[in-house]
N, C-alpha and C positions, 0 to 999 in steps of 0.2 A: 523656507522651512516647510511651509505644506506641500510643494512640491516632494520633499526627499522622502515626508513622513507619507505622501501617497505612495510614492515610489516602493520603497519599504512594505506597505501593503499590499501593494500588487505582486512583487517577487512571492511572497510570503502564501496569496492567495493561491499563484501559481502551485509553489509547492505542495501544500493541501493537496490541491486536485489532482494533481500527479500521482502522489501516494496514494487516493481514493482508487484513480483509475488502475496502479497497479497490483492493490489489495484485489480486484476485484476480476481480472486476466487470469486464468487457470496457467500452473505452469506448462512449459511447451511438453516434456515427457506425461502429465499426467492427461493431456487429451492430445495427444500426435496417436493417429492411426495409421500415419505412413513407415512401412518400412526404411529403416537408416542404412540397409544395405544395397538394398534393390528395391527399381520403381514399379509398379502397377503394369506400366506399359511395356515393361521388359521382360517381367512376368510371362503378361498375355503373349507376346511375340513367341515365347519359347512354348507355351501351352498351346498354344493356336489358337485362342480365343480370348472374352473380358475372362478376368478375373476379380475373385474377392479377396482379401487379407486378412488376417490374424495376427495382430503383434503384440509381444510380450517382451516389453526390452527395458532392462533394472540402469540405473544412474549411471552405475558404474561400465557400463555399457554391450553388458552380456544379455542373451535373451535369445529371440528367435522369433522367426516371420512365417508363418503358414500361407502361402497365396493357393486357391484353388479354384478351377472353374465354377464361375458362376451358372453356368445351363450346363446339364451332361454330367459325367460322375467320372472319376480318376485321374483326371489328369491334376498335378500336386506337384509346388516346389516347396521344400522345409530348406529354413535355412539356419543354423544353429551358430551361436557364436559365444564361448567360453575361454576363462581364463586357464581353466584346465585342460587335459587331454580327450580329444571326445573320439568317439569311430574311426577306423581308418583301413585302409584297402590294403597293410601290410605288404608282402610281398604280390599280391597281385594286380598292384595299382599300376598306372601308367601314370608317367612323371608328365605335369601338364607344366609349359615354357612359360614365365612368364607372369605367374601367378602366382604372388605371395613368395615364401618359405616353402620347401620340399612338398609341395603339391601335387597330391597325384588325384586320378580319379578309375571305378571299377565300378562293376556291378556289383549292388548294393547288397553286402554279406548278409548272407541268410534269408533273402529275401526269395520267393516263390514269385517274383512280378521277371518275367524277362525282358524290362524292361524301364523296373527301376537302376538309377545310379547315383553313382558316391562321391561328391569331389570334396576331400579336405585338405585341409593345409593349414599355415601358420602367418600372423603378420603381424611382428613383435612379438609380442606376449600371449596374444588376442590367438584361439585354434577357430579356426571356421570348419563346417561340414554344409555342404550341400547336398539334398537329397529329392532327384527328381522323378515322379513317376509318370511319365509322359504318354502313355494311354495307347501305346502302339504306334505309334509316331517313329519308330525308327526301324519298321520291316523294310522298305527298298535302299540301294544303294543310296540314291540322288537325295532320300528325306535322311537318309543315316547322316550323309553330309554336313548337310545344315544344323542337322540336331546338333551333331560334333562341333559345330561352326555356333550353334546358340549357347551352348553347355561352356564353351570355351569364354564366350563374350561375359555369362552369369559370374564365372569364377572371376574375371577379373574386373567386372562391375563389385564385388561384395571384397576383394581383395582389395581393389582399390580405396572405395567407402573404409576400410580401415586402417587408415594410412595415416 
């Protein structure tokens, strides 16, 4: 009998402390500083350096990620993610394979940076835009390349993440 009636207390103490310790856990969206679409390090690969972050992302899973150079000034990826229709490259986008729903990417309308660009697209319901301003990073062929090659890997890293 004192067995069961310890027993009994100790399940019982257990639960207590459980709910103590999960009253007291912040939830994960209300201290998560990591972007849900793209990492830090993938960021930095495309920017060419560390990066810092900015995210703003609601329950239901819409929001948007700011990464920017940490030393130096311009170089910026925004990445937007809405349940509605956001920017898009219209007729002058180029259809990127592979990414999402009818994804394309252009130089970023209206913009005076020759060297910001636009990639958005669709997966489900969810419109992603990404918008990179890469700091002159794509004046020769061989870096237009890669950029083409990083811009391509971003779209289907934040395509994928919404899946």
């Amino acid at each position: 009998m004192k067995i069961a009636s310890l027993g009994r207390c100790l399940v019982a103490s257990v639960f207590v402390l459980a709910a103590a310790i999960q009253a007291q856990t912040p939830a994960p969206s209300a201290t998560a500083k990591s972007c849900p679409w793209l990492t830090e390090g993938s960021a930095a690969r495309v920017l060419g350096a560390p990066v810092s972050v900015s995210v703003n992302v609601s329950d239901a899973g819409e929001g948007s990620c700011m990464f920017s150079l940490k030393q130096g000034s311009g170089g910026t990826i925004k990445i937007e993610v809405s349940k509605s229709a956001l920017l898009s490259c219209g007729k002058d986008g180029t259809a990127m394979i592979g990414v999402g729903n009818e994804a394309t990417r252009c130089k970023l309308p209206g913009s005076s940076d020759p060297n910001a660009e636009l990639v958005n697209g669709r997966v489900r319901s969810m419109h992603f835009n990404i918008v990179v301003h890469a700091n002159g990073k794509t004046g020769s062929t061989s870096s237009s390349d890669a950029h083409d090659d990083d811009l391509q890997k971003t779209a289907e890293s934040v395509a994928g993440n919404l899946y």
